[in-house]
C-alpha atoms as a printed R data frame, in Angstrom:
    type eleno elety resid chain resno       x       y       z
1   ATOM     1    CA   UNK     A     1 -81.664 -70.313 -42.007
2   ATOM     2    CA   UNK     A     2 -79.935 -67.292 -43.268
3   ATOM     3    CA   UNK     A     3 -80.975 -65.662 -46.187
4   ATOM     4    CA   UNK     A     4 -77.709 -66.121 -48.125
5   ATOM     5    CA   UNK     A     5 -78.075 -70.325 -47.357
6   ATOM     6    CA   UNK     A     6 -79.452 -73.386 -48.951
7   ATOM     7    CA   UNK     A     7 -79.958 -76.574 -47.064
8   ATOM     8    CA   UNK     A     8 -78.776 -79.652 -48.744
9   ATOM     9    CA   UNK     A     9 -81.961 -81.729 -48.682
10  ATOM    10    CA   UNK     A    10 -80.929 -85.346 -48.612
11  ATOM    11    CA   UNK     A    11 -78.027 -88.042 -48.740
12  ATOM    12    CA   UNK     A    12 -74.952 -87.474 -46.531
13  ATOM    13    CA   UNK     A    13 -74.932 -84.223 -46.316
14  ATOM    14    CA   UNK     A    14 -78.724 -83.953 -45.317
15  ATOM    15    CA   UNK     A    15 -79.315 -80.535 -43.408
16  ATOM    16    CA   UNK     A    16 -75.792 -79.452 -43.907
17  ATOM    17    CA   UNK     A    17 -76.341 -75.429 -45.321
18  ATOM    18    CA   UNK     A    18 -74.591 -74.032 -48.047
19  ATOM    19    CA   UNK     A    19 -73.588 -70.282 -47.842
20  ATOM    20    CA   UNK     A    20 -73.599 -67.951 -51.001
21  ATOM    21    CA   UNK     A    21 -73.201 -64.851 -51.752
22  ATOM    22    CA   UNK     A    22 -76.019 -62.198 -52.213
23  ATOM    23    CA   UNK     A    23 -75.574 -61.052 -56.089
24  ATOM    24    CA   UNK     A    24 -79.134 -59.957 -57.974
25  ATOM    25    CA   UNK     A    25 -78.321 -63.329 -60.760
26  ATOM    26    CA   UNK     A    26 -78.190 -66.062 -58.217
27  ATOM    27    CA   UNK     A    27 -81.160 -67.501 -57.273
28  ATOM    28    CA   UNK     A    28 -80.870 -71.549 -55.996
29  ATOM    29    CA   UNK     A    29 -83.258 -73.702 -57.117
30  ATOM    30    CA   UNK     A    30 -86.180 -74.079 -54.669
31  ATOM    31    CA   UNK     A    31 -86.563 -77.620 -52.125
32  ATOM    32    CA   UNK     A    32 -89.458 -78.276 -53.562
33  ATOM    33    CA   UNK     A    33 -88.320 -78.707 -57.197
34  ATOM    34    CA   UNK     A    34 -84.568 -80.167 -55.578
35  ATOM    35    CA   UNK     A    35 -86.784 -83.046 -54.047
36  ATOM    36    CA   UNK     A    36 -88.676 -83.737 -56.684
37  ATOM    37    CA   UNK     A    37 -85.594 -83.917 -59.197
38  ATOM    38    CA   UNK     A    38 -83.851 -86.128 -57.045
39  ATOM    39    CA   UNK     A    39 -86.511 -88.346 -56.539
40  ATOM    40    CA   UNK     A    40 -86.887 -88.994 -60.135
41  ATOM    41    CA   UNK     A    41 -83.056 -89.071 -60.509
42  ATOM    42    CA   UNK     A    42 -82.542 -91.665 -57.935
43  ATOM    43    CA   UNK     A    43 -81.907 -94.833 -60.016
44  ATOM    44    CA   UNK     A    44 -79.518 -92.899 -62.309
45  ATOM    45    CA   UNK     A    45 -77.586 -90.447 -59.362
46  ATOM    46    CA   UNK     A    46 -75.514 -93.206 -57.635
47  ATOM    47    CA   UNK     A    47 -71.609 -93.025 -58.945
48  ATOM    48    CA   UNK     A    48 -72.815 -90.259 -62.171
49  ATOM    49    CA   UNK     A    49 -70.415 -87.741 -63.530
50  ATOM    50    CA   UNK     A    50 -72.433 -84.558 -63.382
51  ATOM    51    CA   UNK     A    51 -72.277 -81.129 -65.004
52  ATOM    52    CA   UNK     A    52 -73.839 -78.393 -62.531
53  ATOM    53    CA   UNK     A    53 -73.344 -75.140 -65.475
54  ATOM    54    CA   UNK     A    54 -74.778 -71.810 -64.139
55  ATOM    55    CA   UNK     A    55 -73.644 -73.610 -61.174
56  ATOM    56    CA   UNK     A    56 -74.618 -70.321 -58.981
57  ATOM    57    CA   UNK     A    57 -74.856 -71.515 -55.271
58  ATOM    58    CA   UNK     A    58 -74.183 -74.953 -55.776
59  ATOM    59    CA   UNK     A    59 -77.308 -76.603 -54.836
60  ATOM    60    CA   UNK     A    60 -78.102 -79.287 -57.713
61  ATOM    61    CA   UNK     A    61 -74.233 -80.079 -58.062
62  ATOM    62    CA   UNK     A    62 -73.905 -80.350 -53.960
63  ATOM    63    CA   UNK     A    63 -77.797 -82.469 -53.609
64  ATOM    64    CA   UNK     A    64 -75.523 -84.744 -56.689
65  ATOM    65    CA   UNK     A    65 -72.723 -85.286 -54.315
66  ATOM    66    CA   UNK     A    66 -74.449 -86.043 -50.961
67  ATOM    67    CA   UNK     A    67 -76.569 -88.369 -53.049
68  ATOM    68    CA   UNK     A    68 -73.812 -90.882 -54.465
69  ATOM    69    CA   UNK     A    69 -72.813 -89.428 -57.677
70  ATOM    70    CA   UNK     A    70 -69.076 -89.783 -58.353
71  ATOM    71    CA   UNK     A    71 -67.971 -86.229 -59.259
72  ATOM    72    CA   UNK     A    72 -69.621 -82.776 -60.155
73  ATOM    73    CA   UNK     A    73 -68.016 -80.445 -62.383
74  ATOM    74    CA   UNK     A    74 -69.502 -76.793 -61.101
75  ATOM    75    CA   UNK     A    75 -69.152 -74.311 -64.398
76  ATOM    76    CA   UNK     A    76 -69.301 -70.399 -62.921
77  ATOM    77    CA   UNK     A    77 -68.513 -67.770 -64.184
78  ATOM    78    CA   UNK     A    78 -68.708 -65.181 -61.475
79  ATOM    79    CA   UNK     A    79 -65.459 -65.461 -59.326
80  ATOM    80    CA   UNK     A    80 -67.188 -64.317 -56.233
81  ATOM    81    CA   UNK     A    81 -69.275 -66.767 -56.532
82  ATOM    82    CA   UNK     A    82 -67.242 -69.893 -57.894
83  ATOM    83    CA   UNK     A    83 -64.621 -68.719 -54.950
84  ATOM    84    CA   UNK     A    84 -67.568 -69.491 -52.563
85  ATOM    85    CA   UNK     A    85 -67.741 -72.725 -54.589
86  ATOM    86    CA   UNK     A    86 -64.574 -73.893 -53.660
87  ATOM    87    CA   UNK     A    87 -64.665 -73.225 -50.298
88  ATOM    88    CA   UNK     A    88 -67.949 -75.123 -49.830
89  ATOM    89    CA   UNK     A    89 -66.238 -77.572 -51.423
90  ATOM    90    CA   UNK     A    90 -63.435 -77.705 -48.729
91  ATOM    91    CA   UNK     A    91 -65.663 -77.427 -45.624
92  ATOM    92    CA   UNK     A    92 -67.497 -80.551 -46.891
93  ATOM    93    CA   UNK     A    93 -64.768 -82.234 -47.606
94  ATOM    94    CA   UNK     A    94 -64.974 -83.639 -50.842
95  ATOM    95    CA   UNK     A    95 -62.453 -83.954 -53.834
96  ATOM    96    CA   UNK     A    96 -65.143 -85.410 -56.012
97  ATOM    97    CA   UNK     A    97 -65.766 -81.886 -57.398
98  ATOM    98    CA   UNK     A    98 -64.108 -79.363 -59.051
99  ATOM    99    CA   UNK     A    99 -65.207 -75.663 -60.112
100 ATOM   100    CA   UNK     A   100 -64.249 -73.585 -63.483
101 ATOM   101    CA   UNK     A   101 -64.516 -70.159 -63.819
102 ATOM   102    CA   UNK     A   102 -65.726 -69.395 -66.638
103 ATOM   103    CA   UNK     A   103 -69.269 -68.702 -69.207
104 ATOM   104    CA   UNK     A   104 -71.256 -72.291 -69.143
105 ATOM   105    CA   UNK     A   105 -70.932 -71.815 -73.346
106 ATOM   106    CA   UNK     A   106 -67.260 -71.471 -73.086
107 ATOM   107    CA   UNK     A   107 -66.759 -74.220 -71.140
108 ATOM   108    CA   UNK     A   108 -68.764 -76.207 -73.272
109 ATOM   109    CA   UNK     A   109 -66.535 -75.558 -76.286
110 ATOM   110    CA   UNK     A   110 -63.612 -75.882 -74.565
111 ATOM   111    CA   UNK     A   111 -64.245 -79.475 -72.668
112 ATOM   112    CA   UNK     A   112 -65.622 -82.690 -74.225
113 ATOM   113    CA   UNK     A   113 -66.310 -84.993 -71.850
114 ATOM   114    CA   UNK     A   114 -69.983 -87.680 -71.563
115 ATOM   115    CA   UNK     A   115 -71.780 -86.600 -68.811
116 ATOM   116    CA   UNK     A   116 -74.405 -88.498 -67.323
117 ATOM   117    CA   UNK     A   117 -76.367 -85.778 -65.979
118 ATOM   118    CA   UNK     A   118 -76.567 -81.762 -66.795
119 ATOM   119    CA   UNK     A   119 -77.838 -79.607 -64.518
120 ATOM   120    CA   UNK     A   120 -79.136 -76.648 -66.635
121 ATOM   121    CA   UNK     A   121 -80.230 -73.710 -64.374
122 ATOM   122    CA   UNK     A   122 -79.411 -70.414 -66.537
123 ATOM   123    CA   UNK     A   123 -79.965 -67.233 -64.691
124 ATOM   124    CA   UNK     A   124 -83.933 -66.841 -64.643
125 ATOM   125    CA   UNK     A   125 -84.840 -64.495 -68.341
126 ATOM   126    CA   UNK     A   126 -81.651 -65.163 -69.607
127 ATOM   127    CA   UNK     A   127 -83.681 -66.847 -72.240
128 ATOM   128    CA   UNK     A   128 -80.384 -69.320 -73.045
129 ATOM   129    CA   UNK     A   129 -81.865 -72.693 -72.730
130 ATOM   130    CA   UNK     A   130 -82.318 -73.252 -75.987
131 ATOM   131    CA   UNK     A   131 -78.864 -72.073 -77.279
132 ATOM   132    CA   UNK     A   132 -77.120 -74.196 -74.454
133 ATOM   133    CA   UNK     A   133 -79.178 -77.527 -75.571
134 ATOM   134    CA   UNK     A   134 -78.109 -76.884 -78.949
135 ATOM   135    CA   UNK     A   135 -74.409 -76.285 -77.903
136 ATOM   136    CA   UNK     A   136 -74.398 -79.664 -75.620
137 ATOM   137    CA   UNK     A   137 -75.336 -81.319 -78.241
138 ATOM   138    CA   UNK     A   138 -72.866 -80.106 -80.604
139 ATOM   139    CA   UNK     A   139 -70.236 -80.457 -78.189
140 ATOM   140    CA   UNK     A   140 -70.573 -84.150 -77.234
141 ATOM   141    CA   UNK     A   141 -71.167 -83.524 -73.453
142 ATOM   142    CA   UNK     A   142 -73.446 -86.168 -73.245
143 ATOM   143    CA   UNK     A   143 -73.600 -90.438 -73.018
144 ATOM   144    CA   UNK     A   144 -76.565 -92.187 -74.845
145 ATOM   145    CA   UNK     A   145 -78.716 -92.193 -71.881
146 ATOM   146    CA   UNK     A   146 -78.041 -89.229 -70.258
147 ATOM   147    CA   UNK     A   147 -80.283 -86.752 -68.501
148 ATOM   148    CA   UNK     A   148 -80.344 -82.980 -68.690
149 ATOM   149    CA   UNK     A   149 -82.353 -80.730 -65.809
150 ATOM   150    CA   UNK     A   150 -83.672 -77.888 -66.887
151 ATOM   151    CA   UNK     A   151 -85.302 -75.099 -65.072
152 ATOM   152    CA   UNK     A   152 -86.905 -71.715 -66.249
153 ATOM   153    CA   UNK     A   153 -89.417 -69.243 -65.022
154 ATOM   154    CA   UNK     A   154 -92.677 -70.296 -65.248
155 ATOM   155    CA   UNK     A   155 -93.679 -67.367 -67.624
156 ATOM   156    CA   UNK     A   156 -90.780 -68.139 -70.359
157 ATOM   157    CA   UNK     A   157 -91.526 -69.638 -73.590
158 ATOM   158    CA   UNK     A   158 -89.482 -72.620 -73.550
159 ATOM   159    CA   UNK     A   159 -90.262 -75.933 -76.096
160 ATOM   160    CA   UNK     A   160 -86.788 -78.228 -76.348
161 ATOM   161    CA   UNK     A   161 -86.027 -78.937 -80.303
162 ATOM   162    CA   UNK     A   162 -85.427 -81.824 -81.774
163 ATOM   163    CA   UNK     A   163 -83.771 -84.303 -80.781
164 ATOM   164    CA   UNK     A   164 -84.633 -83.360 -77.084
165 ATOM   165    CA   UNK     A   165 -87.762 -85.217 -75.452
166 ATOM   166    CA   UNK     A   166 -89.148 -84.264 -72.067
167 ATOM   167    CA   UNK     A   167 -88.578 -86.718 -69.822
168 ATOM   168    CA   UNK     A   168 -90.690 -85.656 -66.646
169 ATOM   169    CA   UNK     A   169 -91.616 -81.911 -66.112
170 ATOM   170    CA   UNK     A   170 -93.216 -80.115 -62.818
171 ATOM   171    CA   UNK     A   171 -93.550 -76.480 -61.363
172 ATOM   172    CA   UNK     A   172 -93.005 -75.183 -58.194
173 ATOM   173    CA   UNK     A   173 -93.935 -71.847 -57.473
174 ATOM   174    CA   UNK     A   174 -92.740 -69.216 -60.354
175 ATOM   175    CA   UNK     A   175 -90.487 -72.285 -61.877
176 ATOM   176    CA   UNK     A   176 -90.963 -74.496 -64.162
177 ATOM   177    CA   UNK     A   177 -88.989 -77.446 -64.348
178 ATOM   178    CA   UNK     A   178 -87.858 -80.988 -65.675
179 ATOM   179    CA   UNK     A   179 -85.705 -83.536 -67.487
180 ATOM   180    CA   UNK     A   180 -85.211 -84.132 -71.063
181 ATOM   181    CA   UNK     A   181 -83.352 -86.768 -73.095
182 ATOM   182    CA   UNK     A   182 -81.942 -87.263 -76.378
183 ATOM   183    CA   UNK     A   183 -82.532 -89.522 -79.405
184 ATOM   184    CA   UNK     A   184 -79.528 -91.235 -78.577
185 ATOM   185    CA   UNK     A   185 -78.668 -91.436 -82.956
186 ATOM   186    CA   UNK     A   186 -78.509 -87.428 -82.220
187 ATOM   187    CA   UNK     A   187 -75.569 -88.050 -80.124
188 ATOM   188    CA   UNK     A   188 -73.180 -89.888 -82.537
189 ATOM   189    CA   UNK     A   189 -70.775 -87.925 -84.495
């Protein structure tokens, strides 16, 4: 497999490769830590409306997909790289998905919509997982049982606030990853 490629690791699409481009920021989330999310996600994925933000190459919002849920919304704001988006999107032929071009906190602001799952992959250091998971919140992104992802270097301080729980949580190589949920009283206006 090229360098520039991630395989999609189950569902429909199993073994189909993704291309991306090669930019210093994007870095897709590694098979180990895909297969274990999907695992746990696999009585919740069938016919979800997702949220891949920081949607770099695609992976989480593309395992979604080949997995049963009924659309992904891809939030990125590099055009290179939410061009590439798009034309993944055509050559596997889906219309469940859709890609905006813009910063994941923008787009937060801007669309209110319950998600049932959040992918939450910020550029690794960015240290913004804890401002995003307050601004989902705020921005009522999410339904009362919904699920956010979350994934950070293994090094970076990272403890979700109130009202966020951790769900499940693993690491796989430098990452650390998981899910968390909300008190679902947190998510009424």
């Amino acid at each position: 497999m090229a360098a520039n490629e991630v395989r999609i690791i189950g569902g429909m699409w199993k073994g189909r490769k993704l291309s991306f481009p090669a930019t210093k920021h994007l870095r897709p989330t590694l098979g180990r830590a895909r297969e274990s999310l999907f695992n746990w996600l696999a009585a919740d994925i069938q016919d979800a409306r997702c949220l891949d933000l920081f949607a770099g190459s695609g992976a989480l919002g593309f395992e979604a997909l080949s997995r049963g849920a009924a659309e992904v919304t891809f939030v990125e704001q590099d055009r290179k790289v939410a061009r590439v988006l798009r034309a993944n999107i055509s050559n596997v032929g889906t219309t469940k998905a859709q890609v905006f071009t813009e910063p994941a906190e923008r787009f937060l602001r801007r669309h209110q919509a319950p998600w049932d799952i959040v992918f939450l992959d910020p550029p690794f250091r960015s240290n913004k997982l804890t401002s995003v998971l307050r601004l989902i919140l705020s921005s009522n992104s999410l339904g009362a049982s919904s699920l956010v992802y979350f994934e950070h270097a293994r090094g970076e301080p990272f403890a979700p606030e109130q009202p966020w729980s951790v769900h499940r949580q693993a690491r796989a190589g430098d990452t650390h990853f998981g899910l968390l949920t909300a008190n679902p009283s947190s998510l009424s206006p």
